[in-house]
PAGUTOR-61332 format. One line per field, with one value per residue (C-alpha): residue number from 1; residue in one letter; x negated, y negated, z. Coordinates in nm, 2 decimals, always signed. Layout:
BEGIN
n	(NUM, ...) $
res	(a, ...) $
px	(X, ...) $
py	(Y, ...) $
pz	(Z, ...) $
This chain:
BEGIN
n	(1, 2, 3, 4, 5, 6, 7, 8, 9, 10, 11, 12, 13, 14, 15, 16, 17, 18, 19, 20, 21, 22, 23, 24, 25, 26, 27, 28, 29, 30, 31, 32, 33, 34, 35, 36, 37, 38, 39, 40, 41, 42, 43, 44, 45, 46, 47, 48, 49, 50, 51, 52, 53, 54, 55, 56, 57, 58, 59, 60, 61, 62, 63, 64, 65, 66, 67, 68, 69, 70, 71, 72, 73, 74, 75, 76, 77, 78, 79, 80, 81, 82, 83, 84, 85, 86, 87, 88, 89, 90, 91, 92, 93, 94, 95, 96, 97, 98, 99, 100, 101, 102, 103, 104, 105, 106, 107, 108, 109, 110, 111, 112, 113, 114, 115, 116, 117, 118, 119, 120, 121, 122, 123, 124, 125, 126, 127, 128, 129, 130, 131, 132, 133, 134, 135, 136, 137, 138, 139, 140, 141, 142, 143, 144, 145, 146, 147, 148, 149, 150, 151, 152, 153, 154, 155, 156, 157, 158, 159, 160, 161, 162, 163, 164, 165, 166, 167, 168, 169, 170, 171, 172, 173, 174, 175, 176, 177, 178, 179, 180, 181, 182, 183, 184, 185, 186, 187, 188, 189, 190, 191, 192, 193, 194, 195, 196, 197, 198, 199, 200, 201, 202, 203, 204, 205, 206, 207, 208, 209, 210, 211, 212, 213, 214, 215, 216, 217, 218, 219, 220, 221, 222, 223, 224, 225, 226, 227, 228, 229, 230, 231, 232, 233, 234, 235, 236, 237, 238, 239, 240, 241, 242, 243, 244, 245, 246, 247, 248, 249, 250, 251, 252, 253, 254, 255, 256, 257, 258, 259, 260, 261, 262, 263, 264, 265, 266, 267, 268, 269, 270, 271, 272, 273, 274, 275, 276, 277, 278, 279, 280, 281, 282, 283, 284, 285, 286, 287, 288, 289, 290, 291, 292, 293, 294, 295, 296, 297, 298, 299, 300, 301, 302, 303, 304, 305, 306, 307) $
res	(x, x, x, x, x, x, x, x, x, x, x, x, x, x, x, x, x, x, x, x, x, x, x, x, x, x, x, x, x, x, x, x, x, x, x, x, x, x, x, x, x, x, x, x, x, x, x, x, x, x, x, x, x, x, x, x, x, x, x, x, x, x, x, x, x, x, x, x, x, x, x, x, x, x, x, x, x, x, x, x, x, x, x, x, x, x, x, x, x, x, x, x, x, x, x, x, x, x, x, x, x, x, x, x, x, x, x, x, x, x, x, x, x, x, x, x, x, x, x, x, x, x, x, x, x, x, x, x, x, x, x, x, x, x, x, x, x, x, x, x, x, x, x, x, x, x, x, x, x, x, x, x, x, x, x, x, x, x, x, x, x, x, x, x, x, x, x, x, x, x, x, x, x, x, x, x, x, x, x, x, x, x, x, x, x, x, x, x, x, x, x, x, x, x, x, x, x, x, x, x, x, x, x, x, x, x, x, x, x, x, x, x, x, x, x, x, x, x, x, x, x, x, x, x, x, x, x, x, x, x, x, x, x, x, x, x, x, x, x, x, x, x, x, x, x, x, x, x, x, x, x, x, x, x, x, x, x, x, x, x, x, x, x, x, x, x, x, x, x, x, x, x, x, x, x, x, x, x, x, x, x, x, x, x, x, x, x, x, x, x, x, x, x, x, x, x, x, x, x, x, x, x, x, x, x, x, x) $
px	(+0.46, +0.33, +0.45, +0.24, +0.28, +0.31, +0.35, +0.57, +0.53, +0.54, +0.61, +0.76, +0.48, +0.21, +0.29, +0.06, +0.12, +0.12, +0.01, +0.06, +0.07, +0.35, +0.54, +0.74, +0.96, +1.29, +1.67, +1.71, +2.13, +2.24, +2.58, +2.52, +2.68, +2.69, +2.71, +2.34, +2.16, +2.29, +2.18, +1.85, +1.79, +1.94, +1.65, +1.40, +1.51, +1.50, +1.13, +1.04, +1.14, +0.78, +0.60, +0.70, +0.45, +0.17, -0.07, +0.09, -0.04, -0.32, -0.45, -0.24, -0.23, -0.48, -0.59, -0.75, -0.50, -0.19, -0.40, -0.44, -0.09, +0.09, -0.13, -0.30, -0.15, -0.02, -0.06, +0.24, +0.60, +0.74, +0.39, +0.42, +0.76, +0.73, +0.41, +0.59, +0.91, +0.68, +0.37, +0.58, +0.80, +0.45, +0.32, +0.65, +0.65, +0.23, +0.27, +0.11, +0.27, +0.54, +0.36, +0.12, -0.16, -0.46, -0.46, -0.25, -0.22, -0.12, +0.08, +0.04, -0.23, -0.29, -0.61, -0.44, -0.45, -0.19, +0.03, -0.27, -0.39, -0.20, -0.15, -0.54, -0.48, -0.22, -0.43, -0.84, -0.85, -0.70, -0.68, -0.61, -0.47, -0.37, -0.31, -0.57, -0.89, -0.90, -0.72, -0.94, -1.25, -1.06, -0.99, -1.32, -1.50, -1.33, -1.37, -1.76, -1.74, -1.91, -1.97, -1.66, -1.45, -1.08, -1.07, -0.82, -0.92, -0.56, -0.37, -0.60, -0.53, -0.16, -0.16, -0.42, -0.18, +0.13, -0.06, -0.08, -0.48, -0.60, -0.89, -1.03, -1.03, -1.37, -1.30, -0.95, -1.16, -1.45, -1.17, -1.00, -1.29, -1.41, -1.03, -1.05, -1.26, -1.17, -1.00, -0.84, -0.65, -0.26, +0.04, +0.38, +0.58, +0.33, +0.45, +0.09, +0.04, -0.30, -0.42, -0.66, -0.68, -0.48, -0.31, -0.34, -0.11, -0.09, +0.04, +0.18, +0.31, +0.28, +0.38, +0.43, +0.60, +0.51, +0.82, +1.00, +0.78, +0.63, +0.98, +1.20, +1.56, +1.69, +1.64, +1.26, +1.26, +1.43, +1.15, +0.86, +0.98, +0.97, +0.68, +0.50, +0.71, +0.44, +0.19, +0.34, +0.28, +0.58, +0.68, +0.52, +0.62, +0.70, +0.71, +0.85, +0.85, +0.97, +1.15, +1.53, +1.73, +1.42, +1.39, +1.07, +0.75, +0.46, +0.10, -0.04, +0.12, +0.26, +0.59, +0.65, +0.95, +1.08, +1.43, +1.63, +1.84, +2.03, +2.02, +2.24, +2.09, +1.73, +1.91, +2.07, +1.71, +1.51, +1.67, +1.75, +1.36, +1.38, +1.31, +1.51, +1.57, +1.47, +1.49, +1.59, +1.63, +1.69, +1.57, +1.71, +1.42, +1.59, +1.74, +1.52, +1.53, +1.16, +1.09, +1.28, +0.95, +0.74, +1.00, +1.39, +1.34, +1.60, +1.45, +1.30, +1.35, +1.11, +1.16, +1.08, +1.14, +0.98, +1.01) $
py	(-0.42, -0.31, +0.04, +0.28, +0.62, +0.95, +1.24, +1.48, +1.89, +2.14, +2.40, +2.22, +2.33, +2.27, +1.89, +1.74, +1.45, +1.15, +0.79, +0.46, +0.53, +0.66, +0.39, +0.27, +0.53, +0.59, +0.71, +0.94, +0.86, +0.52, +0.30, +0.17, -0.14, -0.09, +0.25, +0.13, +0.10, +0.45, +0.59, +0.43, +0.53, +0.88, +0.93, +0.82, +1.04, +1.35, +1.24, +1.24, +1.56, +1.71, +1.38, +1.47, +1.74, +1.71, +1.85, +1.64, +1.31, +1.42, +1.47, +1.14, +0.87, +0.64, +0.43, +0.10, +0.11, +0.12, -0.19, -0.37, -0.35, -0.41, -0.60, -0.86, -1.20, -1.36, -1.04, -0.90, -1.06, -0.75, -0.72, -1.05, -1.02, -0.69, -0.85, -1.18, -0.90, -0.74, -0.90, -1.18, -0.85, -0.73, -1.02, -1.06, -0.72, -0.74, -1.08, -1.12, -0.99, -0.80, -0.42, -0.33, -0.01, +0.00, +0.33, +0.31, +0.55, +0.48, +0.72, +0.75, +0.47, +0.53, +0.29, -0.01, -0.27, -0.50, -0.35, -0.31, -0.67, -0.79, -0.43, -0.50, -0.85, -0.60, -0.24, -0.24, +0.11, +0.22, +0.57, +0.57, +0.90, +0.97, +1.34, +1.22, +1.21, +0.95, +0.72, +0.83, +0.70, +0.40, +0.32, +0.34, +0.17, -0.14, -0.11, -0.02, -0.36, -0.13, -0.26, -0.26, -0.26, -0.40, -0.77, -0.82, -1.20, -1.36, -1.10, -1.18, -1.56, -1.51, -1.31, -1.58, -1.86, -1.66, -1.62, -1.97, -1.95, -1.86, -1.70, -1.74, -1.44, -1.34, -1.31, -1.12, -0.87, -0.78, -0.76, -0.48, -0.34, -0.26, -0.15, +0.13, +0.40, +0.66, +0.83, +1.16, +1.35, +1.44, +1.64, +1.45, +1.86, +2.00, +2.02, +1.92, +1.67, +1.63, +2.01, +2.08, +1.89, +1.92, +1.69, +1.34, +1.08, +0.74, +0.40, +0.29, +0.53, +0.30, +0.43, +0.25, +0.37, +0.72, +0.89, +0.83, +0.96, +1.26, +1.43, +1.52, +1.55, +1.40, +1.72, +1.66, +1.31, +1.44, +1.68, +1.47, +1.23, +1.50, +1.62, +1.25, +1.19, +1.46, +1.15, +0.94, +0.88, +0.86, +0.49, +0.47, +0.28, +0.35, +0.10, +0.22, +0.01, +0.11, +0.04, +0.07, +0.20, +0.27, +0.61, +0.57, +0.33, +0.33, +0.30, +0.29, +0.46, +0.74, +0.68, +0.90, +1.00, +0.84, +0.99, +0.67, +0.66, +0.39, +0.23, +0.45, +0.76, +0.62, +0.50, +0.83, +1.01, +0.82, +0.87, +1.21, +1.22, +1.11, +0.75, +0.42, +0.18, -0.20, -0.32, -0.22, -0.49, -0.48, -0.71, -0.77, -0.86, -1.08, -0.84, -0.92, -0.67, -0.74, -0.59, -0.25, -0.16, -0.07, +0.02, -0.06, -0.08, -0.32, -0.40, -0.31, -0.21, -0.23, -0.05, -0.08, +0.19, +0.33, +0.68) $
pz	(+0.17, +0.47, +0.41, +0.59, +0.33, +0.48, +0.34, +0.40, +0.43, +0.17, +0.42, +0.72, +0.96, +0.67, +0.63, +0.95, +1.05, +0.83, +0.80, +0.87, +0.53, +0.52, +0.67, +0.36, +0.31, +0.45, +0.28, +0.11, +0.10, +0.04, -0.07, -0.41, -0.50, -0.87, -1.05, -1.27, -0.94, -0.86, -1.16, -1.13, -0.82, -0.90, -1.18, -0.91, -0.64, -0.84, -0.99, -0.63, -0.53, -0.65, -0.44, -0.07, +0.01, +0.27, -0.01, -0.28, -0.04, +0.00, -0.36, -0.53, -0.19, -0.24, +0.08, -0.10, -0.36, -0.08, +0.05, -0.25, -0.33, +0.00, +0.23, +0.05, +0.14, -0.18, -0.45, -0.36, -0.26, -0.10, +0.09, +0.21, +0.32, +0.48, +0.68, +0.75, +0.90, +1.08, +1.24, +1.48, +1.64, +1.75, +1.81, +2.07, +2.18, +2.29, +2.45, +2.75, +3.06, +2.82, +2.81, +3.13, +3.06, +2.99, +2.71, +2.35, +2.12, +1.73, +1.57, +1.15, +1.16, +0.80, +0.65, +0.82, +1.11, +1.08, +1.41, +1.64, +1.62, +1.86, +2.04, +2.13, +2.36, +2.62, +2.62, +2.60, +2.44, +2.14, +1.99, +1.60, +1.42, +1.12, +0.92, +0.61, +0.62, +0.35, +0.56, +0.81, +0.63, +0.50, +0.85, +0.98, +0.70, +0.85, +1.21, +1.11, +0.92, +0.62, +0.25, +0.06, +0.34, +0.32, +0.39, +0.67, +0.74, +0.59, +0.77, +1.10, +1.06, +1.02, +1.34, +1.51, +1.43, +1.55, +1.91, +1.86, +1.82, +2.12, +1.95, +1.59, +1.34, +1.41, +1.74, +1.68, +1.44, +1.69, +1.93, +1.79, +1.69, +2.04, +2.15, +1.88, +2.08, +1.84, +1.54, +1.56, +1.32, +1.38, +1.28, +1.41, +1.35, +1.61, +1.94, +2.01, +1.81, +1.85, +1.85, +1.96, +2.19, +2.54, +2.81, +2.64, +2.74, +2.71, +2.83, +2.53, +2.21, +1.92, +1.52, +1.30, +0.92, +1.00, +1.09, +0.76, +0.54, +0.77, +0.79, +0.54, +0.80, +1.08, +1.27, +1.25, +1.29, +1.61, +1.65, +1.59, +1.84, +2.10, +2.02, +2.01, +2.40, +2.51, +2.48, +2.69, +3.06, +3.29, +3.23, +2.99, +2.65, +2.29, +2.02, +1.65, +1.34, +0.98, +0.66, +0.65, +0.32, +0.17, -0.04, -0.18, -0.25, -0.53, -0.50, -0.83, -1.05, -0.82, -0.62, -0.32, -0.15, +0.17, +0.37, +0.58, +0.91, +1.06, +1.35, +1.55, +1.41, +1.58, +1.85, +1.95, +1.85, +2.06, +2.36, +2.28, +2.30, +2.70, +2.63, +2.75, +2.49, +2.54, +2.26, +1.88, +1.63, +1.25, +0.98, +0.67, +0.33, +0.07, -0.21, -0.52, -0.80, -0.88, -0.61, -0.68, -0.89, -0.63, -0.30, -0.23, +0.14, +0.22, +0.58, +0.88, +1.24, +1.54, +1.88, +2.23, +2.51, +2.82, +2.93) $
């Protein structure tokens, strides 16, 4: 599912910043409703104790497999379902009129697009990070339109039809294409976040399943949303989206850890950060046990504040 993989640290200021990537990931404590599915997910919890390192991501995450898996319309359910969560609350949240700017900056952006195709109809430029440089180069093998390139055309003609096709997917691609003015690299437990760089900020903070995988407490999670508040403008907006209960998701054959919160907890976090809450949904995904192969997320939440 649309579960954007981060990584965490090894050593907490080693582990930069993660990826849209990392956006699957999320408890790390959970009720189970029968002991079986404790143990189960007991065994997998301790196996991912050696999978939550920034340089542990980096050598096993593979972008085009993470695409393949999650976001390719009818291969996988829980992809589907995350994508069919997901893509209507941005959708919503970028209507016209809703979010006024002109800059937007994408926290964790990881090798995929799905949350900035309809970012692109409210903000004309877009600024894409992420803490790999394979998702990096994933990324921009796409926006370059390159050989071998992810095809994004089912997604793009979902999102089309949900904006109720005021443009066809051509259109939407070379769209996006031209909002993306660059790709940076960033580190989420930097109170810089983009370091080197200095005095960047934003109209819109937009990150998408990033902070679940990039932290391993709720002390950084705290943190990293501090650190990311340095990019916004005053008034300006944050938009957050991730996987509830889930403690860890696979890509290939390699699972990697993910630590949850609840509501509250991101509630309290977020405006602990300085931001004003508009809006904070949560979604619940049916509860198939197929689909305990390759994640447990159990839903997802989307945010909106303004600073």
């Amino acid at each position: 599912m649309a579960r954007a993989r981060l990584l965490q640290h090894a050593p907490i200021n080693d582990w930069l910043m993660l990826s849209s990537t990392a956006k699957r990931q999320i408890p790390f404590w959970h009720e189970h409703r029968a002991s079986s599915e404790f143990s189960r997910r007991h065994r997998s919890n301790s196996k991912m104790a050696d999978c939550t390192g920034g340089e542990f991501y980096v050598k096993h995450f593979e972008p085009s497999a993470y695409l393949e898996d999650y976001f390719k319309f009818g291969k996988s359910a829980v992809g589907d379902e995350y994508l069919k969560l997901t893509l209507p609350l941005f959708c919503s949240a970028f209507a016209p009129g809703e979010l006024k700017g002109d800059t937007l900056i994408d926290i964790g952006t990881g090798p995929t697009i799905y949350q900035l195709l309809s970012a692109c109809e409210c903000f004309k430029e877009i600024t894409a990070t992420d803490y790999a440089e394979s998702n990096r180069k994933e990324l921009r093998k796409w926006l370059q339109n390159e050989p071998g390139a992810f095809d994004w055309s089912p997604v793009v003609k979902y999102v089309c039809e949900l904006e109720e096709n005021r443009m066809t997917v051509p259109e939407k691609e070379e769209k996006l294409r031209r909002a993306v003015t660059q790709i940076l690299h960033c580190d989420v437990l930097k109170s810089n976040p983009l370091e080197p760089l200095q005095g960047q900020q934003y109209d819109c903070v937009l990150s998408s399943l990033c902070l679940e995988g990039a932290c391993k407490s709720k002390d950084e999670v705290c943190c990293a949303l501090k650190n990311i508040s340095t990019l916004s403008k005053p008034g300006g907006y944050l938009v957050l989206c991730g996987d509830i209960s889930c403690s860890y998701y696979q890509v290939g054959k390699v699972k990697f850890a993910s630590m949850s919160f609840d509501k509250e907890f991101l509630r309290k976090a977020v405006s602990g950060a300085g931001y004003t809450i508009d809006k904070l949904e949560v979604s619940s995904t049916a509860d198939k046990e197929a689909e305990k192969e390759t994640t447990d997320y159990s839903g997802v939440y989307f945010l909106v504040a303004h600073k």
